[in-house]
Chimera marker file (.cmm) of the C-alpha trace (Angstrom):
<marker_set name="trace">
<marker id="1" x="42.717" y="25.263" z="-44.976" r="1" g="1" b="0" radius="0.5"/>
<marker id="2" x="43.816" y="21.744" z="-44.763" r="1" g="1" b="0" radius="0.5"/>
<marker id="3" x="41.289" y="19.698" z="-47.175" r="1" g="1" b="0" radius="0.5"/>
<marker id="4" x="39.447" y="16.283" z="-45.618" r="1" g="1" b="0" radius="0.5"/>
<marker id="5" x="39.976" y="13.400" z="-47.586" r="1" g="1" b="0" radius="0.5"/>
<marker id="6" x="37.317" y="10.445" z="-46.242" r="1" g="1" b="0" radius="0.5"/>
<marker id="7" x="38.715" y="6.850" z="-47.516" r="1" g="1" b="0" radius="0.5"/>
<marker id="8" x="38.103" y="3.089" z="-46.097" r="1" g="1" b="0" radius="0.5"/>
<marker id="9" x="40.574" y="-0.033" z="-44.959" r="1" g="1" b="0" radius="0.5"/>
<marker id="10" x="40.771" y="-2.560" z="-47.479" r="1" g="1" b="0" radius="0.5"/>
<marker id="11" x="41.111" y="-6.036" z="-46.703" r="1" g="1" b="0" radius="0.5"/>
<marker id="12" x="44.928" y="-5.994" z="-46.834" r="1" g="1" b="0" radius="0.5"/>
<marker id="13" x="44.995" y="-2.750" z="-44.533" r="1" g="1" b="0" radius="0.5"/>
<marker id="14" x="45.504" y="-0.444" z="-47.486" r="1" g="1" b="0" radius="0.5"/>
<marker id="15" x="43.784" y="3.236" z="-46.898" r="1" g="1" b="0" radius="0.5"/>
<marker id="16" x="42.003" y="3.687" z="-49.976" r="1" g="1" b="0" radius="0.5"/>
<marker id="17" x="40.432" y="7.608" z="-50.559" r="1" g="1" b="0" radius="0.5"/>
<marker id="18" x="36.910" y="7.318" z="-51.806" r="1" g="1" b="0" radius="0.5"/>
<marker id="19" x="37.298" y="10.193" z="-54.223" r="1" g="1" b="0" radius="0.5"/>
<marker id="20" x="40.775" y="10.570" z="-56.448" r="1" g="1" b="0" radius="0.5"/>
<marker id="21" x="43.375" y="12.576" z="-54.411" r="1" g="1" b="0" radius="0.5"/>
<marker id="22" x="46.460" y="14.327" z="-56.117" r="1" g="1" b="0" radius="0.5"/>
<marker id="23" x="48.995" y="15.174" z="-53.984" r="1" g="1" b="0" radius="0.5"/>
<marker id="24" x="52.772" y="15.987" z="-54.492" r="1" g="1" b="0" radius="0.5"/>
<marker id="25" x="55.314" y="13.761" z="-53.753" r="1" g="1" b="0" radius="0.5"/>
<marker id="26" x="56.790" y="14.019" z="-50.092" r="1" g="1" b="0" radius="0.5"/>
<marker id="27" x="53.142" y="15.128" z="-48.699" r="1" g="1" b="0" radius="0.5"/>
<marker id="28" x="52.384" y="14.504" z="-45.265" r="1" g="1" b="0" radius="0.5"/>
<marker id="29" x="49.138" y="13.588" z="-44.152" r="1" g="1" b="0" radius="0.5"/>
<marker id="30" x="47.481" y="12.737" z="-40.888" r="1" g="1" b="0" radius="0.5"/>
<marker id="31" x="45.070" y="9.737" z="-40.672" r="1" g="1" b="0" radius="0.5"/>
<marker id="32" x="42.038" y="9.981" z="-37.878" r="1" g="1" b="0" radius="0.5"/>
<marker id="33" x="40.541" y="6.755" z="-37.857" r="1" g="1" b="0" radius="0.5"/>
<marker id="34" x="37.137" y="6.602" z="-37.006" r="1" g="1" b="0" radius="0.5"/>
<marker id="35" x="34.490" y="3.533" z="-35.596" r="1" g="1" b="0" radius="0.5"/>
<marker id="36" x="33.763" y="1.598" z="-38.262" r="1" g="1" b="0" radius="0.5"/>
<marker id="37" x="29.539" y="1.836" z="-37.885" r="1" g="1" b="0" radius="0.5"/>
<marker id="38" x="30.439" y="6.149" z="-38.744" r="1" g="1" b="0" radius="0.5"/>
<marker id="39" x="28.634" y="6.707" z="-35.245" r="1" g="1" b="0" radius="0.5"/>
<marker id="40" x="31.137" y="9.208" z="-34.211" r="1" g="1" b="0" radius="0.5"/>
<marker id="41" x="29.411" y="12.118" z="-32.158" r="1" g="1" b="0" radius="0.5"/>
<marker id="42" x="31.400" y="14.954" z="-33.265" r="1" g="1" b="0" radius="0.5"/>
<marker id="43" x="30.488" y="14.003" z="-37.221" r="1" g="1" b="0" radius="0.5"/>
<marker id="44" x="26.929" y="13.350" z="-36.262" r="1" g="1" b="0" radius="0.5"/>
<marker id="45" x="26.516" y="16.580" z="-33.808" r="1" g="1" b="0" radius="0.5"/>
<marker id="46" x="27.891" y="18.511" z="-37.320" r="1" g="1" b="0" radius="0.5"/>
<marker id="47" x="24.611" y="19.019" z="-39.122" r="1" g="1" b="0" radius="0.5"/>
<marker id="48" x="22.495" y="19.727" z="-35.977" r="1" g="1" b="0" radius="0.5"/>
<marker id="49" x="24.522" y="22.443" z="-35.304" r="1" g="1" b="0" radius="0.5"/>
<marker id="50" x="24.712" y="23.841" z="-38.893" r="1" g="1" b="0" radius="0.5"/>
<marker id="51" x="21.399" y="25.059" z="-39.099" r="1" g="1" b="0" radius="0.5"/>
<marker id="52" x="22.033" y="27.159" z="-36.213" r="1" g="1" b="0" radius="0.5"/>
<marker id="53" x="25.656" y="28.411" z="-37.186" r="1" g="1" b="0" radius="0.5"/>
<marker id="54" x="24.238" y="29.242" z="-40.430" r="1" g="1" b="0" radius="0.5"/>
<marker id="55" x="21.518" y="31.594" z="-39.317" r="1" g="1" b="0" radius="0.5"/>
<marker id="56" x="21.626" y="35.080" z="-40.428" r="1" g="1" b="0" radius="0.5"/>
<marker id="57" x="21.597" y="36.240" z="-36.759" r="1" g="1" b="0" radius="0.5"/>
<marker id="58" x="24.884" y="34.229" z="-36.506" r="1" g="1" b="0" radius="0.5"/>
<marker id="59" x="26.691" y="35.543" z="-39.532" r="1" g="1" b="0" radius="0.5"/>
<marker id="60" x="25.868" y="38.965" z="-38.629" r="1" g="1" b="0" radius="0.5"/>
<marker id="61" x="27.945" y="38.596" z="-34.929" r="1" g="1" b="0" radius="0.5"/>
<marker id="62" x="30.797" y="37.095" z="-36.399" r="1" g="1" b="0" radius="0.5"/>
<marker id="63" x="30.880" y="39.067" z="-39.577" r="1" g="1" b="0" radius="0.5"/>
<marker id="64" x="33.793" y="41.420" z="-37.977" r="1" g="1" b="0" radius="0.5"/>
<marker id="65" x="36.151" y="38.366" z="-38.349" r="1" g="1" b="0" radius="0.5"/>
<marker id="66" x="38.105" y="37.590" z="-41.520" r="1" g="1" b="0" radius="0.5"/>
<marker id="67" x="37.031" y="34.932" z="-43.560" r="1" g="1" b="0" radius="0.5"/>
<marker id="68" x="39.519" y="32.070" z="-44.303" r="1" g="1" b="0" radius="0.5"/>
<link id1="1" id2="2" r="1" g="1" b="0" radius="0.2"/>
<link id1="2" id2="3" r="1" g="1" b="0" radius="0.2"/>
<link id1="3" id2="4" r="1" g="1" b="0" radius="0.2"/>
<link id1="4" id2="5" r="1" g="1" b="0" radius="0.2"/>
<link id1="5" id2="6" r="1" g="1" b="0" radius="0.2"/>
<link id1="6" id2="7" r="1" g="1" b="0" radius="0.2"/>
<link id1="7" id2="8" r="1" g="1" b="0" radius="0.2"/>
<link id1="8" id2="9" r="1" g="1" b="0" radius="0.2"/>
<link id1="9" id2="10" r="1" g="1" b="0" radius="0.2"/>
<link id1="10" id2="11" r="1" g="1" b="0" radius="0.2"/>
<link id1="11" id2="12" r="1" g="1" b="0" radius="0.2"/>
<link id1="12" id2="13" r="1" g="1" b="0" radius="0.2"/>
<link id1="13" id2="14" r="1" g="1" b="0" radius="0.2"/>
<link id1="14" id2="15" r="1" g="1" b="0" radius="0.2"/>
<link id1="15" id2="16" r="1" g="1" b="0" radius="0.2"/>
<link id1="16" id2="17" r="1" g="1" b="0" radius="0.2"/>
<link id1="17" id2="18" r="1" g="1" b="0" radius="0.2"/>
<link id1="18" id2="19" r="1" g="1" b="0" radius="0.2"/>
<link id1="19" id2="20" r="1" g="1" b="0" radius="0.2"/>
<link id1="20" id2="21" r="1" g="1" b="0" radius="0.2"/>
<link id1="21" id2="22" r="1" g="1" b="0" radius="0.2"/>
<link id1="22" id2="23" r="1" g="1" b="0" radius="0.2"/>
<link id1="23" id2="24" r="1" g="1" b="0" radius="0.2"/>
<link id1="24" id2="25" r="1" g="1" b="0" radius="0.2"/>
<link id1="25" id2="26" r="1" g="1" b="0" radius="0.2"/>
<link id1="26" id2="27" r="1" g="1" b="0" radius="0.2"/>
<link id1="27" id2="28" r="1" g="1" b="0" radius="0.2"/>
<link id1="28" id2="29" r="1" g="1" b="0" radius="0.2"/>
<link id1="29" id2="30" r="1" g="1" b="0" radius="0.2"/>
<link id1="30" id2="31" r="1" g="1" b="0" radius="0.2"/>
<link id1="31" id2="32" r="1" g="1" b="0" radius="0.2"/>
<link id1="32" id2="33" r="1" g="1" b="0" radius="0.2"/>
<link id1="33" id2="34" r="1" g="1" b="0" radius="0.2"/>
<link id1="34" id2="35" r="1" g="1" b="0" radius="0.2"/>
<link id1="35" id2="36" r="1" g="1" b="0" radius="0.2"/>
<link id1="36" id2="37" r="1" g="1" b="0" radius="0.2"/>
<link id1="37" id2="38" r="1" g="1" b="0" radius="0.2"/>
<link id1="38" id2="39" r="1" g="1" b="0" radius="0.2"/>
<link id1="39" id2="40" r="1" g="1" b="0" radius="0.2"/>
<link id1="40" id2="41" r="1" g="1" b="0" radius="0.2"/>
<link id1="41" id2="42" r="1" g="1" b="0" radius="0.2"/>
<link id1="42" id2="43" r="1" g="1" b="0" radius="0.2"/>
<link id1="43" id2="44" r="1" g="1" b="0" radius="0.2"/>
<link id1="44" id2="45" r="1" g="1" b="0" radius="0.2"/>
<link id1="45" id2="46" r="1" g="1" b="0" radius="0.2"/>
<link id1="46" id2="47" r="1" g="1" b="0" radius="0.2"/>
<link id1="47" id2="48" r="1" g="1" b="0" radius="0.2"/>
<link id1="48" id2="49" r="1" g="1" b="0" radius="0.2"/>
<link id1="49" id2="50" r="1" g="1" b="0" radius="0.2"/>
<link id1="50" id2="51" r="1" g="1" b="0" radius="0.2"/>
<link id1="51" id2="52" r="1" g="1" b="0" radius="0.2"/>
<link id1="52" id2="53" r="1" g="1" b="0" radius="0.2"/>
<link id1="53" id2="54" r="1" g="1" b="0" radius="0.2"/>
<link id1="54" id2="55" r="1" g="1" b="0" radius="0.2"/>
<link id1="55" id2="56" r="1" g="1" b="0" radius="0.2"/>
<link id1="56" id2="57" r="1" g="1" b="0" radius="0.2"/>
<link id1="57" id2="58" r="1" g="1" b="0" radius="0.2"/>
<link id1="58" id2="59" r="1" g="1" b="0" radius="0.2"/>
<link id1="59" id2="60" r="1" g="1" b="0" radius="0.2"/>
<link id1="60" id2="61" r="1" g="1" b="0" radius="0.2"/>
<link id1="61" id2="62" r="1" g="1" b="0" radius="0.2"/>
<link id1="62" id2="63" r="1" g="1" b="0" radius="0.2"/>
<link id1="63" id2="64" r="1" g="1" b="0" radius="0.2"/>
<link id1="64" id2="65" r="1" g="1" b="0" radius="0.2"/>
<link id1="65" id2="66" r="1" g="1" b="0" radius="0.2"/>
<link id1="66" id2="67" r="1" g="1" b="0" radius="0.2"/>
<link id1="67" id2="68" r="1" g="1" b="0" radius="0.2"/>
</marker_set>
């Protein structure tokens, strides 16, 4: 599972991670940058649909898959 690190743009264009991050030299990383007013639909849509993922009705049909 590849972890998600959120961080902000300084004002010299430096990413800065809002939480400490150690990582080993020669990581890579991929940078999504997102609208700056954090309206984005897919992050927003995320806890609407969590209730229903979470149900127990849910777990129960996709309990025959492995869990990652």
């Amino acid at each position: 599972m590849f972890p998600t690190i959120e961080a902000e743009v300084d004002e010299k264009g430096h990413i800065r991670p809002k939480e400490p991050v150690m990582l080993p030299p020669g990581s890579r990383v991929l940078v999504t940058v997102l609208g700056s007013d954090g309206s984005e639909p897919a992050l927003l849509s995320e806890a609407a649909l969590a209730s229903d993922w979470e149900r127990p009705e849910e777990e129960a049909a996709w309990s025959h898959l492995p869990r990652v």
